[in-house]
PDB file with one MODEL, atoms N, CA, C and O in Angstrom:
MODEL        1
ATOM      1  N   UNK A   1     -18.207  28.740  -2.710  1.00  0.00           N
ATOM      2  CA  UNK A   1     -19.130  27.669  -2.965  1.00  0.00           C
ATOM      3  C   UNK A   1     -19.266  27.487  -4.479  1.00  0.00           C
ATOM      4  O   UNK A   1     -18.994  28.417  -5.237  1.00  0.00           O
ATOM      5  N   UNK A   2     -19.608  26.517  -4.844  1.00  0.00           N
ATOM      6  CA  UNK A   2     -19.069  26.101  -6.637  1.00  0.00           C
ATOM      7  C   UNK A   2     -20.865  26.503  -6.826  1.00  0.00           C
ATOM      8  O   UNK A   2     -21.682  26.789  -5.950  1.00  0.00           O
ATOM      9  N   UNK A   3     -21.025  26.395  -8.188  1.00  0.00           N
ATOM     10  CA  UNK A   3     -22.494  26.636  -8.768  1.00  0.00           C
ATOM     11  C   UNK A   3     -22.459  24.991  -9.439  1.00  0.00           C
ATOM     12  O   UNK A   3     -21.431  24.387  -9.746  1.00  0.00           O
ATOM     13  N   UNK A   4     -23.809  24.498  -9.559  1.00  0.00           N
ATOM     14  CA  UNK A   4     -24.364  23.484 -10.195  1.00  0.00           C
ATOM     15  C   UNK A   4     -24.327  23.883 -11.642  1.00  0.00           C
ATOM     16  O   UNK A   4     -24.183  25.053 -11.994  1.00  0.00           O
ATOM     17  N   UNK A   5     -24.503  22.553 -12.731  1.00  0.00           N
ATOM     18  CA  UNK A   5     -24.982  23.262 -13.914  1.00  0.00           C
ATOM     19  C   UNK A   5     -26.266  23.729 -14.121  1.00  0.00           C
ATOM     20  O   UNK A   5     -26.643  24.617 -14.886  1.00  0.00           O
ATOM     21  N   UNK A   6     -26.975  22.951 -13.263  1.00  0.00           N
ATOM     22  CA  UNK A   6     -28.520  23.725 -13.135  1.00  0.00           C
ATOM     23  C   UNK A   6     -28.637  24.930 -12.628  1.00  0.00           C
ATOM     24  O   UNK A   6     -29.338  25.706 -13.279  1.00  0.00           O
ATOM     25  N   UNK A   7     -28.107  25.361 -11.556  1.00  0.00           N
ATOM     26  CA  UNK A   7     -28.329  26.762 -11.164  1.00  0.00           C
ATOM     27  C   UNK A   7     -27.447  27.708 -12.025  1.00  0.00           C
ATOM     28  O   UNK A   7     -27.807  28.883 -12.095  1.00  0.00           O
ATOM     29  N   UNK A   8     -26.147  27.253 -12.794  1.00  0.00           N
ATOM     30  CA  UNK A   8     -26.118  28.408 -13.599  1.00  0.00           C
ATOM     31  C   UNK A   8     -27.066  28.593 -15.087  1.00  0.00           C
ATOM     32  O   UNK A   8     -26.990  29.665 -15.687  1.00  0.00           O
ATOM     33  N   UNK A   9     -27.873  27.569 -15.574  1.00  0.00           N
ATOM     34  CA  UNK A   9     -28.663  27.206 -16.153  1.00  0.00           C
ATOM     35  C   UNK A   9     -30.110  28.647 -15.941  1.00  0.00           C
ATOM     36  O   UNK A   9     -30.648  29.400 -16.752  1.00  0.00           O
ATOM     37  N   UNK A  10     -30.228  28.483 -14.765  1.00  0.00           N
ATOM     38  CA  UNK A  10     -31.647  29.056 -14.049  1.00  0.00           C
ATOM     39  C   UNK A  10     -30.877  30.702 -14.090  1.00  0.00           C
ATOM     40  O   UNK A  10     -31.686  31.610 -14.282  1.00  0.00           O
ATOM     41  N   UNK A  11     -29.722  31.034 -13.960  1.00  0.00           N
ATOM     42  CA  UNK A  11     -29.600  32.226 -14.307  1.00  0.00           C
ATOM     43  C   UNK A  11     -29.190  32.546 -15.420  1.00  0.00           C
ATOM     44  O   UNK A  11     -28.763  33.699 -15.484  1.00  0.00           O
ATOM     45  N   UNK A  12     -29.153  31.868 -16.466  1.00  0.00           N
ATOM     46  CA  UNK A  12     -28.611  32.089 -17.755  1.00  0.00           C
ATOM     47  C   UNK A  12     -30.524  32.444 -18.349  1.00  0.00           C
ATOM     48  O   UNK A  12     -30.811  33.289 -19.197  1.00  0.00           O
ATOM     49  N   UNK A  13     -31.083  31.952 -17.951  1.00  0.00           N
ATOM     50  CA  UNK A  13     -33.081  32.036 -18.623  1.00  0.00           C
ATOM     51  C   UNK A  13     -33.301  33.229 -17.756  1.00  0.00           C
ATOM     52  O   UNK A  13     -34.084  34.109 -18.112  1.00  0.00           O
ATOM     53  N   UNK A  14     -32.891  33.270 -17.056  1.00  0.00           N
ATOM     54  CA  UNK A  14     -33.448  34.597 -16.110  1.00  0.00           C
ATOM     55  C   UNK A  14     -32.916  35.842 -16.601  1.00  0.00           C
ATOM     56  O   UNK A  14     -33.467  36.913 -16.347  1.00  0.00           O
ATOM     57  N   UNK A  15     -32.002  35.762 -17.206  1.00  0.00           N
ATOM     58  CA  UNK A  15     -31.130  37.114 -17.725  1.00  0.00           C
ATOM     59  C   UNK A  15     -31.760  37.524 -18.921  1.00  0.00           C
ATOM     60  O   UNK A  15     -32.057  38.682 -19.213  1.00  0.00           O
ATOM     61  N   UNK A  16     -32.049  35.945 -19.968  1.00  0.00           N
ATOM     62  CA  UNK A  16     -32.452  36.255 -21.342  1.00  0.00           C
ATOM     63  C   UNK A  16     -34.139  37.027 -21.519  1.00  0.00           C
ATOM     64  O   UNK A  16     -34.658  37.940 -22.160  1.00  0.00           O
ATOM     65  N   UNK A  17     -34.620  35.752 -20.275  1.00  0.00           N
ATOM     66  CA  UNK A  17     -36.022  36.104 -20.375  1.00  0.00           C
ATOM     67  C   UNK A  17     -36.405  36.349 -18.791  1.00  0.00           C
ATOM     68  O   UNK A  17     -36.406  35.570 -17.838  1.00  0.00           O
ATOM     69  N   UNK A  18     -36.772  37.923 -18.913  1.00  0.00           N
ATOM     70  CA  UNK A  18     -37.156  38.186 -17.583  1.00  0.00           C
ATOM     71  C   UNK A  18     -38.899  37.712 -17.482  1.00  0.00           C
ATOM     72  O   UNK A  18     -39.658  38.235 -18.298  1.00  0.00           O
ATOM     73  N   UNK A  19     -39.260  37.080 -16.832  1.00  0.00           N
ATOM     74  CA  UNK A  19     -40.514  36.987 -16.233  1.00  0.00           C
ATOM     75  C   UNK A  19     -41.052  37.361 -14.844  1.00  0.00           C
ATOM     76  O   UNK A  19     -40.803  36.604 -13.906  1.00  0.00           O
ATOM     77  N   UNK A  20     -41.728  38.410 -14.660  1.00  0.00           N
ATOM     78  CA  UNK A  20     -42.631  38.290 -13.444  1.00  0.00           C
ATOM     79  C   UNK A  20     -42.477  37.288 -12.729  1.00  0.00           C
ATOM     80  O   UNK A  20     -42.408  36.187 -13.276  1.00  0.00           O
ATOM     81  N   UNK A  21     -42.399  37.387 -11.530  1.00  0.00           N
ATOM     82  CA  UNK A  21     -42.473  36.487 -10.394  1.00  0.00           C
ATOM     83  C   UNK A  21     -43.637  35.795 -10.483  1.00  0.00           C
ATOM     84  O   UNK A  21     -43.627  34.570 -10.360  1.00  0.00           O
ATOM     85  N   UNK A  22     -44.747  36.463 -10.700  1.00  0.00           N
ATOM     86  CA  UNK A  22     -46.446  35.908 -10.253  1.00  0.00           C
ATOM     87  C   UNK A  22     -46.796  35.305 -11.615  1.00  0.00           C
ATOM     88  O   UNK A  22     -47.822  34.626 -11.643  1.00  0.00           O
ATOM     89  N   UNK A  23     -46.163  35.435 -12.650  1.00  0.00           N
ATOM     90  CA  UNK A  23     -46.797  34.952 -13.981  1.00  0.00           C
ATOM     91  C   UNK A  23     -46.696  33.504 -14.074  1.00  0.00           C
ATOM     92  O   UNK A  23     -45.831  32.949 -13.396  1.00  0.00           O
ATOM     93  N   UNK A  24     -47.704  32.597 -15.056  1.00  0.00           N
ATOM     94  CA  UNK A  24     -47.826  31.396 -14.813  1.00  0.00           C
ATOM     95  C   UNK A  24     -46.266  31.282 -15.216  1.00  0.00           C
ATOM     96  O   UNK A  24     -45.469  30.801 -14.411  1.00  0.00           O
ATOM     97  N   UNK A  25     -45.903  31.683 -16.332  1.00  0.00           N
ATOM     98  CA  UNK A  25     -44.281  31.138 -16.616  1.00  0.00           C
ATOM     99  C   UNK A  25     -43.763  30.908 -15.610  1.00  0.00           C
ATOM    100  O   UNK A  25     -43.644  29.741 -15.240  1.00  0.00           O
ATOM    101  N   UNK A  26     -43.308  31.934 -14.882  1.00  0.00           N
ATOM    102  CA  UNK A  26     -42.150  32.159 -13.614  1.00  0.00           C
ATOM    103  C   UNK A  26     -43.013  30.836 -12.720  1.00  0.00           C
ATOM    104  O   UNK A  26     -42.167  30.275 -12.025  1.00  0.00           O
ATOM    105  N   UNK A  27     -43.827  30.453 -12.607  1.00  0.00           N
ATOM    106  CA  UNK A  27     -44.403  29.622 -11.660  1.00  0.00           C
ATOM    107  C   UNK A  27     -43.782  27.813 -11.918  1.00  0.00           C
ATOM    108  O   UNK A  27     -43.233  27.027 -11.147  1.00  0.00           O
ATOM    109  N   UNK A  28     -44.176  27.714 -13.286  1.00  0.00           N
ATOM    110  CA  UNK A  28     -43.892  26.705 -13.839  1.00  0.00           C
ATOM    111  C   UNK A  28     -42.067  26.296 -14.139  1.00  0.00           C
ATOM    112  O   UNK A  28     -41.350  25.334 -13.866  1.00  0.00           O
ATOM    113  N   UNK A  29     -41.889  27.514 -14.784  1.00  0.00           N
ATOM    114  CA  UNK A  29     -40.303  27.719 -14.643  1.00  0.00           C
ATOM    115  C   UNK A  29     -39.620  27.251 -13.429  1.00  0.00           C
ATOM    116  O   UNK A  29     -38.764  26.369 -13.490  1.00  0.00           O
ATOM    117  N   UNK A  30     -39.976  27.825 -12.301  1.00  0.00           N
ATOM    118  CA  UNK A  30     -40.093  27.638 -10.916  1.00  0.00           C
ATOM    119  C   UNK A  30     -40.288  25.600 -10.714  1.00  0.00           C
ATOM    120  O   UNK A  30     -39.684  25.070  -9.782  1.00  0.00           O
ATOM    121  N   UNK A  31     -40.575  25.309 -11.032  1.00  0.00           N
ATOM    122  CA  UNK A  31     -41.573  23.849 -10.660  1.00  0.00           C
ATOM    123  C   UNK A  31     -40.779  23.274 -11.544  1.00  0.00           C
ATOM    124  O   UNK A  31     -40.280  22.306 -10.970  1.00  0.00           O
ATOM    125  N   UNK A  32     -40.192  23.374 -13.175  1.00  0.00           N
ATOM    126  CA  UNK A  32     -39.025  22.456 -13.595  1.00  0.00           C
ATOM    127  C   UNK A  32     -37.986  22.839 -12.924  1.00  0.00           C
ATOM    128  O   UNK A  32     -37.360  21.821 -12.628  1.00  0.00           O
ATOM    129  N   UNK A  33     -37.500  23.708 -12.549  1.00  0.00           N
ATOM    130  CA  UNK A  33     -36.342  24.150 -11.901  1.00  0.00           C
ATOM    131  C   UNK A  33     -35.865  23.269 -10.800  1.00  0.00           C
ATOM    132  O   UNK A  33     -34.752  22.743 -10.804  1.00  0.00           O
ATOM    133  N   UNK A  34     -36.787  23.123  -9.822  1.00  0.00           N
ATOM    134  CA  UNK A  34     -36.198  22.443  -8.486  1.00  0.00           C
ATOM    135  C   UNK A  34     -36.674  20.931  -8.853  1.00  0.00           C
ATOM    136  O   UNK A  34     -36.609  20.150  -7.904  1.00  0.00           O
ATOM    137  N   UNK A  35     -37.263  20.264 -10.404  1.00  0.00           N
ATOM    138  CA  UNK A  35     -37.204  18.772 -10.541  1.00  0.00           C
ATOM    139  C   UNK A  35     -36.155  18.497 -10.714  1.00  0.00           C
ATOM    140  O   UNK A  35     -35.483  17.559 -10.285  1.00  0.00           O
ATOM    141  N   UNK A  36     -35.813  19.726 -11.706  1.00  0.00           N
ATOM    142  CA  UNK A  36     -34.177  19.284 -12.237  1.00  0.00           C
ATOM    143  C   UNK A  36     -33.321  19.601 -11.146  1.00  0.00           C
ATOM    144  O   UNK A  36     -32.864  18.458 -11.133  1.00  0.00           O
ATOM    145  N   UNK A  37     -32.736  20.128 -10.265  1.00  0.00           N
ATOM    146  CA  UNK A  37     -32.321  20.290  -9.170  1.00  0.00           C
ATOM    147  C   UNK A  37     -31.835  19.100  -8.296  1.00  0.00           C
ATOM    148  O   UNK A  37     -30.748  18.780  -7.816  1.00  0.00           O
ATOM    149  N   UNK A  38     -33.342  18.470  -8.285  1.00  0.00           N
ATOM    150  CA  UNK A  38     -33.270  17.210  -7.397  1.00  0.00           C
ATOM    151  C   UNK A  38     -32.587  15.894  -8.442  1.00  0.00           C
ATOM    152  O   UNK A  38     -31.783  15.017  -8.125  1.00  0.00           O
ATOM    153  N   UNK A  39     -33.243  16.153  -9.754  1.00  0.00           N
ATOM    154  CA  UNK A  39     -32.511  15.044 -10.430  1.00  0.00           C
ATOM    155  C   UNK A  39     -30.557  14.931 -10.437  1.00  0.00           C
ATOM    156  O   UNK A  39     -29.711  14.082 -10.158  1.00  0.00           O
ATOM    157  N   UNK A  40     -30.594  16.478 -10.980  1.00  0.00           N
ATOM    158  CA  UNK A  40     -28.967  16.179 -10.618  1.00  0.00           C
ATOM    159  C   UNK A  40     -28.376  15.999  -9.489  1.00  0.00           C
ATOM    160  O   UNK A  40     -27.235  15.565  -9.332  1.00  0.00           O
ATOM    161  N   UNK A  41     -29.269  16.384  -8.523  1.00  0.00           N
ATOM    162  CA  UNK A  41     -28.308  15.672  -7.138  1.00  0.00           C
ATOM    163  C   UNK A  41     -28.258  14.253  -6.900  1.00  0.00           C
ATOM    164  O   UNK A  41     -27.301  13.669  -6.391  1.00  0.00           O
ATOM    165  N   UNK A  42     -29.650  13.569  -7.406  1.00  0.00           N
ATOM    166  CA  UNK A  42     -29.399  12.259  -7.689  1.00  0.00           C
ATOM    167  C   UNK A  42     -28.387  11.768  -8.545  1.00  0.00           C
ATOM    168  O   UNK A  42     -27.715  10.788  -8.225  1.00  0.00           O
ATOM    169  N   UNK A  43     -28.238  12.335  -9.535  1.00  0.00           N
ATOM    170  CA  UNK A  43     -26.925  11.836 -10.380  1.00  0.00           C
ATOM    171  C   UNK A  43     -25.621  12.194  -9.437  1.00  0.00           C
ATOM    172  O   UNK A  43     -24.849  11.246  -9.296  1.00  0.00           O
ATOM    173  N   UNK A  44     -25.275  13.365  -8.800  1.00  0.00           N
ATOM    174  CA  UNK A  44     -24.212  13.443  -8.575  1.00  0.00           C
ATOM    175  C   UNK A  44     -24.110  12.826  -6.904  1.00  0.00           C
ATOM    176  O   UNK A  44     -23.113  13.122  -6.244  1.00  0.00           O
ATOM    177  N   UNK A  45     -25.018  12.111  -6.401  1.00  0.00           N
ATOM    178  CA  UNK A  45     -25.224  11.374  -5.689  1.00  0.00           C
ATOM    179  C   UNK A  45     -24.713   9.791  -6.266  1.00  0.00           C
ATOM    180  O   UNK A  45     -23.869   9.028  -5.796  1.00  0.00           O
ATOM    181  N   UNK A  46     -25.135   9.727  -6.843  1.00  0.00           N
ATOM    182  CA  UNK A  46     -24.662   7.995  -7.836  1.00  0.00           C
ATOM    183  C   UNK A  46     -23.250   8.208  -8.311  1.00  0.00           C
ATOM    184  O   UNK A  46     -22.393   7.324  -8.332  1.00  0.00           O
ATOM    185  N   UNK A  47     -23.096   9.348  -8.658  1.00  0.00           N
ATOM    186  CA  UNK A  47     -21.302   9.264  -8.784  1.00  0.00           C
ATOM    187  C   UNK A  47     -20.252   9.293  -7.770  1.00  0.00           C
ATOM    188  O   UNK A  47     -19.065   8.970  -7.834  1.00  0.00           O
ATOM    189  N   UNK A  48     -21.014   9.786  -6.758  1.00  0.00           N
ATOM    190  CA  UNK A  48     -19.837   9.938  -5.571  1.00  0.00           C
ATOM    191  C   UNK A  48     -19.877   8.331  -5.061  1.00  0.00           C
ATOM    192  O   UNK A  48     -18.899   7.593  -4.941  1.00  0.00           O
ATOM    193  N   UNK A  49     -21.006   8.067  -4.849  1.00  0.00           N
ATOM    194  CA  UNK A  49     -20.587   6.600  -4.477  1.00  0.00           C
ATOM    195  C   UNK A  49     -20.103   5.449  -5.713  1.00  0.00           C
ATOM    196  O   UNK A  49     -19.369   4.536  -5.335  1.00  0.00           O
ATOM    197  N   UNK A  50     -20.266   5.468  -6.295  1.00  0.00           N
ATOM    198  CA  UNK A  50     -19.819   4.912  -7.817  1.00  0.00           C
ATOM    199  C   UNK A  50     -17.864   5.118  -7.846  1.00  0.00           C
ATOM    200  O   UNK A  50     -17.144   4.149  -8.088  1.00  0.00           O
ATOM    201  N   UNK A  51     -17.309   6.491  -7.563  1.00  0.00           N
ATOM    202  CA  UNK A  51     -15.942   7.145  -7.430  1.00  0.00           C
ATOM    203  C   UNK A  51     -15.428   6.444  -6.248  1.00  0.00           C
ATOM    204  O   UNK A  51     -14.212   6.293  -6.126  1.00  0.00           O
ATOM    205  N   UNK A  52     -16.454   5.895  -5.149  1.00  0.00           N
ATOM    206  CA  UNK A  52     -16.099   5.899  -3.693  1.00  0.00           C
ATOM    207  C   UNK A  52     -15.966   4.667  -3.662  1.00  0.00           C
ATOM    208  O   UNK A  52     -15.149   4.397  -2.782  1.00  0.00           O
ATOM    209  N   UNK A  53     -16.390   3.650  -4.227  1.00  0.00           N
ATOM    210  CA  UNK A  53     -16.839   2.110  -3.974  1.00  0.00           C
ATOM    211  C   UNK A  53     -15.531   1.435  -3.339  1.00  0.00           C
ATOM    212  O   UNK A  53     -15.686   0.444  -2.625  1.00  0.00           O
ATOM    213  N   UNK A  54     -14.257   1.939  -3.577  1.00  0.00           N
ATOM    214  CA  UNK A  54     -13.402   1.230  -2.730  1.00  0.00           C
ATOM    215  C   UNK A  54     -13.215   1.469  -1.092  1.00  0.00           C
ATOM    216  O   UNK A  54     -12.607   0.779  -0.273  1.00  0.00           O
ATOM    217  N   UNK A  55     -13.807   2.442  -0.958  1.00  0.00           N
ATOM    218  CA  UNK A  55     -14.001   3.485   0.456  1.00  0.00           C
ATOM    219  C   UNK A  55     -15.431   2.584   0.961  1.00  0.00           C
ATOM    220  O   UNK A  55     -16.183   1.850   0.320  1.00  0.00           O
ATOM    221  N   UNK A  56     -15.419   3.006   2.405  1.00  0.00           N
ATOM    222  CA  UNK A  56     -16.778   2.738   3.191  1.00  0.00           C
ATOM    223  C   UNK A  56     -17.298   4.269   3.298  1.00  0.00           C
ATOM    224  O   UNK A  56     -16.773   5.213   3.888  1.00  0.00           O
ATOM    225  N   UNK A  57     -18.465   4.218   2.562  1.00  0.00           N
ATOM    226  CA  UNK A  57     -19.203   5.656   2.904  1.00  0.00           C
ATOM    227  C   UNK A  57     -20.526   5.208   3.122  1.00  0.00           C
ATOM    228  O   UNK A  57     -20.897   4.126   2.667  1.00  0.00           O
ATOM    229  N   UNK A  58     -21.552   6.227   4.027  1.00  0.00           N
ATOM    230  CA  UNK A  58     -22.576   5.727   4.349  1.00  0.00           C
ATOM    231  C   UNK A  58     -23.061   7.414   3.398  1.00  0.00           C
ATOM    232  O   UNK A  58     -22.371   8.344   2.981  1.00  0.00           O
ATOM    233  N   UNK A  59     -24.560   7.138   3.378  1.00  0.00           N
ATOM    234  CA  UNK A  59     -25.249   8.415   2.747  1.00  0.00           C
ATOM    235  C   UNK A  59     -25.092   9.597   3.459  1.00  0.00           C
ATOM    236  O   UNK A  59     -25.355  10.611   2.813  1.00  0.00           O
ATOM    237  N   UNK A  60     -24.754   9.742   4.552  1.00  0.00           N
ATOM    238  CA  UNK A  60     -24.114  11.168   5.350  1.00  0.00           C
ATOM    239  C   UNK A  60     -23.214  11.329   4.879  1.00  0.00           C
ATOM    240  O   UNK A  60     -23.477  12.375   4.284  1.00  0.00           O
ATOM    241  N   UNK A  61     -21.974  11.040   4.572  1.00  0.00           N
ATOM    242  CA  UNK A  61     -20.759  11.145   3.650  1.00  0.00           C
ATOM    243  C   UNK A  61     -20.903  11.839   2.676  1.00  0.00           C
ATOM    244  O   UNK A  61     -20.142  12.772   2.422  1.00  0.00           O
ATOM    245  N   UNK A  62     -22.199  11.416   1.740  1.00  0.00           N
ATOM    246  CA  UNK A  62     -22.226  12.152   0.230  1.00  0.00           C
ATOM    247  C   UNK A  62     -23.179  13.504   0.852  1.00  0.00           C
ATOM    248  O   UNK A  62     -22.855  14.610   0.421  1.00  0.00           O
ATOM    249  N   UNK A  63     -24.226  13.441   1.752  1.00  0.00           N
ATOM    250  CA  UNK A  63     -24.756  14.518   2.340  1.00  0.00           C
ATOM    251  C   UNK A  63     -23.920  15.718   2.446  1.00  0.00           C
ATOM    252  O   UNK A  63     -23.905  16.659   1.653  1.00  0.00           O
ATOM    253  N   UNK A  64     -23.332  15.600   3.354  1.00  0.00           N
ATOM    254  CA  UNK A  64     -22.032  15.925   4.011  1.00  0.00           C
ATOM    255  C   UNK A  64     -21.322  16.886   3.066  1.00  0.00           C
ATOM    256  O   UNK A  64     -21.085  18.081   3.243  1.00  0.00           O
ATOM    257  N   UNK A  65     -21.022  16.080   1.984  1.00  0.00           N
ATOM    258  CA  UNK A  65     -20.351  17.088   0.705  1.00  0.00           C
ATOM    259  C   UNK A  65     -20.666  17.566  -0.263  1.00  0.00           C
ATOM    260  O   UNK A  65     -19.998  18.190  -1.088  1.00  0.00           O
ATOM    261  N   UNK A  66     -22.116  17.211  -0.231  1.00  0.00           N
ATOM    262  CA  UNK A  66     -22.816  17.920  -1.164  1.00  0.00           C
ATOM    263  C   UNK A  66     -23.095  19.565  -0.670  1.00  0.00           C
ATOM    264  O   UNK A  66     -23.118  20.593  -1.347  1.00  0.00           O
ATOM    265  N   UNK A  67     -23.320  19.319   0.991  1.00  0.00           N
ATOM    266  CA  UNK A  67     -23.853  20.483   1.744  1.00  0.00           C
ATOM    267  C   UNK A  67     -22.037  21.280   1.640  1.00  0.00           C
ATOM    268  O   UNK A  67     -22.375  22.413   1.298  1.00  0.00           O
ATOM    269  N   UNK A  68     -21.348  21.304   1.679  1.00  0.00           N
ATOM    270  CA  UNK A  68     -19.938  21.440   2.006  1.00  0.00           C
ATOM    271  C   UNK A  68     -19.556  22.576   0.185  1.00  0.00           C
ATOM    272  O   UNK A  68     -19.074  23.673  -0.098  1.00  0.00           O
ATOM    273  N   UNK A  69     -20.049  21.599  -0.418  1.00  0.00           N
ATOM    274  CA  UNK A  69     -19.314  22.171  -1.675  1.00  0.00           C
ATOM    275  C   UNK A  69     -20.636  22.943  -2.535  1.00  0.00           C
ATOM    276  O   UNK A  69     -20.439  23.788  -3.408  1.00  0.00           O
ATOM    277  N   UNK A  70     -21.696  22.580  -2.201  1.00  0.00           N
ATOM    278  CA  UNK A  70     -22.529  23.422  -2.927  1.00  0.00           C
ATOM    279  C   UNK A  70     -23.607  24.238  -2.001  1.00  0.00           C
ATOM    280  O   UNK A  70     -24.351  25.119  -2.433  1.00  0.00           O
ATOM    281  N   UNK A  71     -23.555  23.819  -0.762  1.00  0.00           N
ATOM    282  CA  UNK A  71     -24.288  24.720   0.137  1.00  0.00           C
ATOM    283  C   UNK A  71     -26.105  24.171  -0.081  1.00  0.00           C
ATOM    284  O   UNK A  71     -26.825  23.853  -1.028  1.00  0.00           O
ATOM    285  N   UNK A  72     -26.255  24.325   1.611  1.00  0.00           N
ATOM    286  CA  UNK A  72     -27.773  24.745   1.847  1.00  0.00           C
ATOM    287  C   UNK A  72     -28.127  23.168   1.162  1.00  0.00           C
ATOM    288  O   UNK A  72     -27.354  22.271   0.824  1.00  0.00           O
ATOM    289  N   UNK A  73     -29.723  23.254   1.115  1.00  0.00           N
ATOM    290  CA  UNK A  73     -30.739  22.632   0.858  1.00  0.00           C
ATOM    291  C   UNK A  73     -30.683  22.206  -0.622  1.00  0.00           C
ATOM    292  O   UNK A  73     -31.847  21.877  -0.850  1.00  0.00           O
ATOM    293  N   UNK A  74     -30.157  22.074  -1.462  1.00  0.00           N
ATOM    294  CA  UNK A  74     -30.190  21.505  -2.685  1.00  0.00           C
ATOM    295  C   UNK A  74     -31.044  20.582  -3.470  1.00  0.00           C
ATOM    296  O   UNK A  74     -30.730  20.277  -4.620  1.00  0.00           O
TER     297      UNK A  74
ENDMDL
END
């Protein structure tokens, strides 16, 4: 399964700076983490169909391979 640049992002801060799970950091850290998450799937959502436009794809298509190549709930 490939890594996002965000999730190798989220372990590159996690290595440098360890924080507690329960601390406000890790909380907040936590809370930009999965905005940015969702933003780049929106982007890499707009590119697959943008790459695809000569193709018929419906939004299960890009679902489909998002779940395929990067796994799970994203």
């Amino acid at each position: 399964m490939k890594q996002t640049a965000v999730e190798w992002l989220e372990e590159q801060i996690k290595d440098i700076f360890y924080v507690a799970e329960a601390s406000e950091m890790a909380k907040k850290f936590k809370s930009v983490y999965e905005q940015a998450k969702k933003m780049e799937k929106e982007d890499m959502e707009s590119a697959y169909f943008c790459g695809s436009c000569d193709r018929m794809n419906d939004e299960g298509s890009f679902e489909q391979h998002y779940k395929e190549t990067y796994g799970g709930n994203k």
